[in-house]
N, C-alpha and C positions, 0 to 999 in steps of 0.2 A: 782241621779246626780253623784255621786262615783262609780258606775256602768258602767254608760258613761263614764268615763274619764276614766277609765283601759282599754277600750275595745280600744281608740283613742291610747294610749301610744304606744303599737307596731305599729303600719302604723307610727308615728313619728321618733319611731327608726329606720326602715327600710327604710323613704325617705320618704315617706305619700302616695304619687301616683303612683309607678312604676307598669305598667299593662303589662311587657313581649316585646316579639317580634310579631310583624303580620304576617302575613301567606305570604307576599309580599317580607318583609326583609328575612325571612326564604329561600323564593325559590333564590331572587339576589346575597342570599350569599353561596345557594350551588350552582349555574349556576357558580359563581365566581369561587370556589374549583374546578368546573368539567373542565375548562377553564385552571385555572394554573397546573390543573392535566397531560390536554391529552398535555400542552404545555412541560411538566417535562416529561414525559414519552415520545415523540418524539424525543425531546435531547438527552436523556439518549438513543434511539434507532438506532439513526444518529452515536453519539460518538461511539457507540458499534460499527456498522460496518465500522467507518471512521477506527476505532483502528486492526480490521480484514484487510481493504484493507491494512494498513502501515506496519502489521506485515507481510506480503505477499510480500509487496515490500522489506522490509528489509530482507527477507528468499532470492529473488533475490538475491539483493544484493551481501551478503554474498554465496552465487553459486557464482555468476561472478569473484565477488575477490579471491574466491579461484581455481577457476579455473583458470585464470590470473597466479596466481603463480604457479600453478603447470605446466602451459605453461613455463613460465622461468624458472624453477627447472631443466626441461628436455633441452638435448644436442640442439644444433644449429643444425637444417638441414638445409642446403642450399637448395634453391631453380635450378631446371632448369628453363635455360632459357625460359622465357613466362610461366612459372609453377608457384608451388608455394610448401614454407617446409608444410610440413602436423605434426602434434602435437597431442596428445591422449588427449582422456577427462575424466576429473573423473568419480573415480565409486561409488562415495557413492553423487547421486545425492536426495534429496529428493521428496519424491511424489509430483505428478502434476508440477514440473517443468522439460524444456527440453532445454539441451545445444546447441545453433548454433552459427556457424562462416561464417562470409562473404566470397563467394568465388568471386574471380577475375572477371572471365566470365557469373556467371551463378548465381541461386539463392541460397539463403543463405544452406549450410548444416547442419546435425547434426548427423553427422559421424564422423567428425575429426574439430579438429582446425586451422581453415588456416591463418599459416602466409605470406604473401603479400611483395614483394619484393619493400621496399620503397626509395623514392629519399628526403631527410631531405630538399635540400635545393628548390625543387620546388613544395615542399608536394604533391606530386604524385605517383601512383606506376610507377613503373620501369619493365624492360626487362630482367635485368637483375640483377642478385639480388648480390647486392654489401657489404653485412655483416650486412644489418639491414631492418626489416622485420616488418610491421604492421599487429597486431593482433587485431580484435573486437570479441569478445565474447557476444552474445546475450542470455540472459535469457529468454524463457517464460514461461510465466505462464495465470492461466483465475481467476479471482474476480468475487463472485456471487455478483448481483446488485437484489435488492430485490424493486421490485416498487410497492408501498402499494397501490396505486390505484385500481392496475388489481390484489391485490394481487399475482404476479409472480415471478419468480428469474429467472434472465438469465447470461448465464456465460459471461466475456466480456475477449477478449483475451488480455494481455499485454505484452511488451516486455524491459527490462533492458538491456541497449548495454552498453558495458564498453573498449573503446577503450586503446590499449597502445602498446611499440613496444619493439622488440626483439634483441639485438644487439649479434652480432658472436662475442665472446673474443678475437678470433685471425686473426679478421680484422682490 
């Protein structure tokens, strides 16, 4: 009988009946792990290239606005009549981005910067160009889009316009 009772003491101290996990609870709770896995690992994949396309935009950006200023750093040219001032672009552009400016008549360039003979009070251009000049400055650039479905990337093109205007000092 002293025999029996030592061998009962531990299953006592340890709970008496604990028999584990089933092979059922086992597989529900790694399906469970494998679920919040590929759900973490998608987020974290999205955030990755949401953080790619913003830095892309913000590298625009920062083209357009300095571009911008280096249009107003440089002299006023007037415009002729029906024409337009023409303006230079910078030269430390970063890769895969391309500088254009709206032209009057025709489709956007990206050879010079055109400033636009503007009328303030009927926001319009003008004919003649009266000592103040609208500038748009267009950025572009392409964002890979990567679609996990077809596993593919394709470039997508976009563009950052940054409008502002150019006033003659000595009009």
């Amino acid at each position: 009988m002293k025999m029996l009772r030592l061998i009962r003491r531990p299953k006592r101290a340890s709970g008496g009946h604990s028999r584990g996990f089933t092979l059922i609870e086992v597989v529900i709770a790694m399906g469970l792990l494998g679920i919040i896995g590929v759900a973490v690992l998608t987020a974290l994949s999205y955030a990755s290239t949401m953080l790619i396309v913003a830095d892309r935009r913000a590298t625009a950006e920062s083209v357009a606005k300095t571009q911008m200023e280096y249009v107003k750093s440089q002299d006023y040219v007037p415009a002729p009549n029906g024409g337009a001032g023409n303006y230079s672009i910078i030269g430390d552009i970063p890769t895969g981005y391309t500088i254009w400016s709206v032209n009057r008549t025709g489709p956007p360039v990206d050879t010079v910067v055109i400033g636009i003979p503007w009328d303030s009070g009927n926001d319009t251009p003008t004919y003649e160009d009266n000592g103040l000049q609208k500038i748009t400055v267009i950025v572009k650039y392409n964002v890979l889009s990567y679609n996990t479905t077809s596993q593919s990337g394709t470039l997508i093109a976009k563009n950052f316009t940054l409008e502002d205007y150019k006033r003659d000092p000595e009009a």
